[in-house]
N, C-alpha and C positions, 0 to 999 in steps of 0.2 A: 542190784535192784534197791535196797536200803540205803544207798547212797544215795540214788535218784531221788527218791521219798525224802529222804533229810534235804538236799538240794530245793525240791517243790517246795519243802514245809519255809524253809529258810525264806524263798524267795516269795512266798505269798504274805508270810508273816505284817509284814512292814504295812501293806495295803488291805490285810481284813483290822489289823490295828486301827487305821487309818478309817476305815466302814463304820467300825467302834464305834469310833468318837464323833463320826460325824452322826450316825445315828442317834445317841442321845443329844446332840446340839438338836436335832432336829424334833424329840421328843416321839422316834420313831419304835415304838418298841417291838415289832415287828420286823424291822433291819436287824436293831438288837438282836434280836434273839436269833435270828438267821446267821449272821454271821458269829454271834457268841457259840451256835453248835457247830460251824465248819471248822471254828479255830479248836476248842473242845475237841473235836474228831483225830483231830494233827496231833494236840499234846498227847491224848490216848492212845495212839499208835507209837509213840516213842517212850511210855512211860512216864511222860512227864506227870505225875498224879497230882501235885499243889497246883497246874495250872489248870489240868483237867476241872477237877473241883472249885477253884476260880469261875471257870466259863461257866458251868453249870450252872454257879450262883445268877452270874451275870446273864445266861440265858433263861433261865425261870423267872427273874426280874421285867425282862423283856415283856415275852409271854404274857405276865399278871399285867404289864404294863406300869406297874411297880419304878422308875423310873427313878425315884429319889436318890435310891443306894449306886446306883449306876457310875457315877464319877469314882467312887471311891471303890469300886471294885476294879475299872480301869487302869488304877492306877498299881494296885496290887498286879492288876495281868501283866501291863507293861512290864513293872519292876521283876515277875518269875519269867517272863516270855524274854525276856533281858537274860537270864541266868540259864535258860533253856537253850536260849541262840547260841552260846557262849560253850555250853555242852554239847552240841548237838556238833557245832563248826570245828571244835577242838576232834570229836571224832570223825569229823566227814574230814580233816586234815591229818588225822595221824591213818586213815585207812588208805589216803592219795601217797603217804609219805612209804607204807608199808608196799603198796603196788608198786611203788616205782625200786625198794628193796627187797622185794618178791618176797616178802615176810608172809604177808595175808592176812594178818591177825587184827581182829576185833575190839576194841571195848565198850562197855555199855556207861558212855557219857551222859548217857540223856539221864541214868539211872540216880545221877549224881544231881542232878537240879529238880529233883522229884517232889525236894521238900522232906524226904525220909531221913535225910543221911543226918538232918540236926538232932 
């Protein structure tokens, strides 16, 4: 079941990105904010907390309509949602690597691009 969920989170990633950015091209801060909480809901579910905290920003921005700060919170998202996909794919691959050596065993990747471990 957590595999799937990392699987969704991965493959949705790219295109609420992709909403992001078109949303403030468009001075939409209503998209904003809509999609800054779907993507928000995904890093909280995997612990990723610097991205969580990221969206948040960038969804109260939204909201106020606030738009200024926007690009350069994007770019913060990208660069941890970068280091998230990278935790997230290293364990959705070492848990495929473990099923096919009937291991089983878990780690908590995501926990690592949290932002805590600096």
């Amino acid at each position: 079941m957590v595999e799937e969920l990392i699987a969704a989170f991965l493959a949705d990633l790219p295109r609420r990105l992709g909403a992001i950015a078109q949303a403030i091209g468009r001075g939409d801060g209503r998209a904003l904010a809509l999609n800054a909480h779907a993507l928000r809901g995904g890093a909280a579910n995997f612990g990723a907390a610097r991205l969580d905290d990221l969206c948040g920003g960038l969804e109260e921005a939204g909201a106020r309509g606030a738009l200024e700060s926007a690009p350069a919170l994007l770019e913060e998202i990208e660069r941890e949602s970068g280091r998230v996909r990278e935790a997230l794919a290293a364990r959705h691959a070492h848990h495929a690597a473990d099923c096919v050596d009937g291991a089983g065993a878990h780690g908590g990747a995501a926990q690592k691009s949290s932002g805590n471990s600096r």
